[in-house]
C-alpha positions in Angstrom: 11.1 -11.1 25.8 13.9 -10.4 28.5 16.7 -12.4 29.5 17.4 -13.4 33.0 18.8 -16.1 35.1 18.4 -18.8 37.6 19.7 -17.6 40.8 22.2 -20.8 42.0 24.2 -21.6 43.8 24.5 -18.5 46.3 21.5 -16.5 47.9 19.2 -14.3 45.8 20.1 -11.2 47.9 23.2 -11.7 46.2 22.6 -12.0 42.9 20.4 -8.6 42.8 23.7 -6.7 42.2 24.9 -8.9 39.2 21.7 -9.1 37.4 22.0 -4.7 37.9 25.2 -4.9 36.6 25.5 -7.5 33.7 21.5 -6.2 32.5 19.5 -9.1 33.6 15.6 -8.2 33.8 14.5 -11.5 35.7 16.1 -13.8 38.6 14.5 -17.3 39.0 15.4 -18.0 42.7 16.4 -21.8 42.6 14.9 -23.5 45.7 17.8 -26.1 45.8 20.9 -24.8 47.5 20.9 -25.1 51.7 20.7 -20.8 51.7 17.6 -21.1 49.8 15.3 -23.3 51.1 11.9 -22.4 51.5 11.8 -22.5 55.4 14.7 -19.5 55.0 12.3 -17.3 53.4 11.0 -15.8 56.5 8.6 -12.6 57.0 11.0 -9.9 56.7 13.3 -11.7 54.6 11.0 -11.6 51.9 10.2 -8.1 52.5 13.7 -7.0 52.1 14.1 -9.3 48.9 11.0 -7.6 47.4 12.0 -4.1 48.2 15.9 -5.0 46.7 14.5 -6.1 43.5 11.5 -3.7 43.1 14.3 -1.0 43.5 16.2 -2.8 40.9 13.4 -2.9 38.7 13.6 -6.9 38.4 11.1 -9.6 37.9 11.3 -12.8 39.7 10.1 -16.4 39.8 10.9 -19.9 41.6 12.3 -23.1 40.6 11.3 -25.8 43.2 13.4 -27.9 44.9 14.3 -30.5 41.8 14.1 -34.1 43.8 10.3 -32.7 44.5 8.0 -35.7 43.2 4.1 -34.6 43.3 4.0 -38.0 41.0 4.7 -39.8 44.3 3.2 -43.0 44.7 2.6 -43.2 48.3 0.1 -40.4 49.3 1.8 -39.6 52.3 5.2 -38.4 50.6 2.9 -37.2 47.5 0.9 -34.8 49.9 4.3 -33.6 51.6 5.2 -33.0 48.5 1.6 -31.0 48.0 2.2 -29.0 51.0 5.9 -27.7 49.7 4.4 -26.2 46.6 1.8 -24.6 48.7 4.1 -22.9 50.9 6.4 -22.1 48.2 3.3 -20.9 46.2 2.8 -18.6 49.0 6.3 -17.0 49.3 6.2 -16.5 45.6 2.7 -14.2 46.1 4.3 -12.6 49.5 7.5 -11.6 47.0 5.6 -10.8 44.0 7.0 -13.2 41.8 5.2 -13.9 38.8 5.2 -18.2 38.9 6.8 -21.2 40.5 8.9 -23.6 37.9 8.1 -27.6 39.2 9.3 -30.9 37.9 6.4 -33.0 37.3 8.1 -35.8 39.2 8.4 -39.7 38.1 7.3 -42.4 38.4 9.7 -45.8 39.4 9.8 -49.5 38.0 10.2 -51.0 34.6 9.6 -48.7 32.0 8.1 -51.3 30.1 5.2 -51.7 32.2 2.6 -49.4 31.0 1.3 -48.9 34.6 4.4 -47.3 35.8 3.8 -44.1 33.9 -0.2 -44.4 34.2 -0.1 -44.7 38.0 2.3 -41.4 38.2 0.5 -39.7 35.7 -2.8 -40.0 38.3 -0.6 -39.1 41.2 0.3 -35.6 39.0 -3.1 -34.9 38.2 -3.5 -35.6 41.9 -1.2 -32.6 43.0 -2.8 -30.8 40.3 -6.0 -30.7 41.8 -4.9 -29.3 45.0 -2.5 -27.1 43.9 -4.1 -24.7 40.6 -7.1 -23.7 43.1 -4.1 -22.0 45.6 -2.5 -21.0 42.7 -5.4 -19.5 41.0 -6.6 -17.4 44.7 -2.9 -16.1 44.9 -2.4 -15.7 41.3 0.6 -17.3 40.6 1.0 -19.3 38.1 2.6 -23.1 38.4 4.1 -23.5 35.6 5.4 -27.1 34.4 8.7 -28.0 33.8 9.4 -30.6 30.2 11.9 -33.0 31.5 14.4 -34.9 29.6 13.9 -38.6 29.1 16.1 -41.1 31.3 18.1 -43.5 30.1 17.6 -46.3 28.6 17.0 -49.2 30.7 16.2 -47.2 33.4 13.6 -48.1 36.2 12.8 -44.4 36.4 10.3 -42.6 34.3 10.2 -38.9 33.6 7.2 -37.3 33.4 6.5 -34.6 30.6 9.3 -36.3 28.3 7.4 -35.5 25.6 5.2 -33.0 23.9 2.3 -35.5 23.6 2.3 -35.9 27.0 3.1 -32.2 28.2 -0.3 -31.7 25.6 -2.1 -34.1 27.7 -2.1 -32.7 30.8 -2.4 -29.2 29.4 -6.1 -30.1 27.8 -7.0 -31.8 30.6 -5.9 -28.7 33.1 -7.5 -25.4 31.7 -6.7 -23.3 34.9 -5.0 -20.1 33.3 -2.7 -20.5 36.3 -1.2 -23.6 34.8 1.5 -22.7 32.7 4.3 -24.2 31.4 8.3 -23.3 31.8 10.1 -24.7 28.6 13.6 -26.2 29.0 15.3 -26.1 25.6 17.7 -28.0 27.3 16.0 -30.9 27.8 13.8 -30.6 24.8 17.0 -31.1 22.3 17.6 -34.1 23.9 13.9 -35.8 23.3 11.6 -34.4 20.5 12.6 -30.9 20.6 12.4 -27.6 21.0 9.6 -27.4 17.8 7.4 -29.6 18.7 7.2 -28.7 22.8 6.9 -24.7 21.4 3.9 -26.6 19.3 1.9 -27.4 22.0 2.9 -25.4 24.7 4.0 -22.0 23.4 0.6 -20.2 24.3 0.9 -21.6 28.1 4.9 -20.5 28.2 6.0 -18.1 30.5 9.4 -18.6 31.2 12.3 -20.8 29.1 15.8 -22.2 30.9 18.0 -22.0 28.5 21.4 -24.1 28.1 23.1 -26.5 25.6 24.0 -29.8 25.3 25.6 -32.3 22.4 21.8 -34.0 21.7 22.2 -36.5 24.1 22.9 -35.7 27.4 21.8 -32.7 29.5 24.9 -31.0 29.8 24.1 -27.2 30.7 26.5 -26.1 28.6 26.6 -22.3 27.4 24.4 -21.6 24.5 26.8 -21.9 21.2 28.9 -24.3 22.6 26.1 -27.4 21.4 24.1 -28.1 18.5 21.0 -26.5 19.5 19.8 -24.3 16.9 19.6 -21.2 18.8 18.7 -18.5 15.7 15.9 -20.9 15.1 14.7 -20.9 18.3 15.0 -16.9 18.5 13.4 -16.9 14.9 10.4 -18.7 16.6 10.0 -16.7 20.0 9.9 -13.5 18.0 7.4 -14.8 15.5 5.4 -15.3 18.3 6.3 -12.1 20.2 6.8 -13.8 23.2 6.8 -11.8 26.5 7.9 -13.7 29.0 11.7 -14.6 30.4 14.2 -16.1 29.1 16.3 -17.6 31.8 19.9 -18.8 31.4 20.5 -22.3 33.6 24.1 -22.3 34.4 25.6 -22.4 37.4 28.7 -20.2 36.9 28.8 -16.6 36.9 30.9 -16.4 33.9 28.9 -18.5 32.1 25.6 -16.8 32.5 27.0 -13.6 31.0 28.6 -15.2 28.1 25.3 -17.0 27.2 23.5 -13.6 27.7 25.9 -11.7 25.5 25.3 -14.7 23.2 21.4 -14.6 23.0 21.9 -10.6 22.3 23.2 -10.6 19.6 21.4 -13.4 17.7 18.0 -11.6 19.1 19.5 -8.4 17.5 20.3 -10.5 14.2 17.3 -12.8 13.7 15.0 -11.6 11.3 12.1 -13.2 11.7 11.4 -13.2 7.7 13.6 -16.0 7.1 11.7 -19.0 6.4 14.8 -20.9 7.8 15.1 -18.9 11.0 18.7 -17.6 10.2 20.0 -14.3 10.0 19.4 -12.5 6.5 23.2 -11.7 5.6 
């Protein structure tokens, strides 16, 4: 595994530097932030960007834009939606980045009408359809993104909430370029991080880490929550997982103190422990 970081709120040319200097292996470039939007990413920008972080010996991957819904109801806005991914799938192969993170978007009306969810489920596998076959001729992979629940009473719904669902759409999508980033984040605060790693760990190839009280998605820095971070090492080491591990905090400071963090519990962890804690 190696520990990176999502590249927000400045420009990823600026954030080469940092990673260098504070041993990050991997920037996800966040698509949000005005300097990062995916019309910026022109021709020769990206060829500098490559050639900064090839030099630097980095590995990189996007986060789309996070009000992105490919669950759209209305086709129109769903197949905008469509043709951003595609373009940002494209950058990604131009830069040699290794996948594009995506929300799966929501659905909106009462939650308790069944139909709600159903009918944005179909508009997801929608996008799906016409986004793994670009993503399997550029060979970058789209991977998912679990979201936290909304609140109750909300006339929003989520999408990917829940492993059962994640699970769902991961049988019925067997495109090896389908992958799945895991939010540990947002999996405390539904049925977490166990039972996502469950049924998604073999398609994982990325995880935003952050902490939060078991409620709310706070972002805090990893230690300062109840998340049970040793266990969570315990389990990714078990499983020698390759891929990034990618700290999702928005301050400088903070990324660095939840690197130093997951250092030294990966250097403590042994994995022998049934409970997932450090033999003393």
């Amino acid at each position: 595994m190696k520990l990176g970081f999502v590249a927000f709120p400045r420009p990823p040319e600026e954030y080469v530097a940092f990673a260098v200097d504070n041993g990050f292996a991997h920037l996800e470039i966040d698509l949000f932030s005005p300097a990062q939007w995916v019309e910026r990413f022109h021709q020769a920008r990206i060829a500098a960007l490559r050639h900064q972080l090839d030099s630097a010996g980095l590995t990189a991957s996007f986060h789309a834009a996070y009000v992105l819904n490919l669950a759209d109801y209305l086709p129109e806005t769903r197949a905008a939606a469509v043709r951003y991914v595609e373009r940002v799938l494209h950058v990604a192969h131009a830069l040699g980045a290794q996948w594009v993170t995506v929300h799966p978007g929501y659905g909106v009306g009462i939650p308790t009408l069944s139909w709600v969810r159903d009918l944005a489920l179909d508009c997801l596998r929608w996008s799906l359809e016409r986004l793994l076959p670009i993503a399997e001729r550029l060979q970058v992979r789209l991977a998912l993104e679990n979201i936290n629940p909304a609140p109750p009473g909300s006339e929003i719904v989520f999408l990917l909430d829940s492993p059962n669902e994640m699970a769902q759409i991961l049988r019925e999508f067997a495109s090896p370029m389908l992958a799945v980033c895991l939010d540990v984040g947002h999996a405390a605060v539904a049925d977490g991080f166990a039972a996502y790693w469950a049924v998604a760990g073999d398609r994982c190839v990325g995880l935003h880490v952050h902490d939060n009280d078991g409620r709310d998605d706070l972002h805090q820095v990893p230690g300062e929550g109840v998340i049970d971070w040793q266990g969570i090492v315990a389990v990714l080491k078990r499983a020698a997982f390759a891929g990034a591990i990618c700290v999702e905090l928005y301050d400088d400071a903070d990324k660095i103190a939840a690197k130093r963090y997951l250092e030294r519990l990966i250097g403590l962890v042994d994995t022998r422990s049934g409970s997932g804690y450090p033999d003393r």
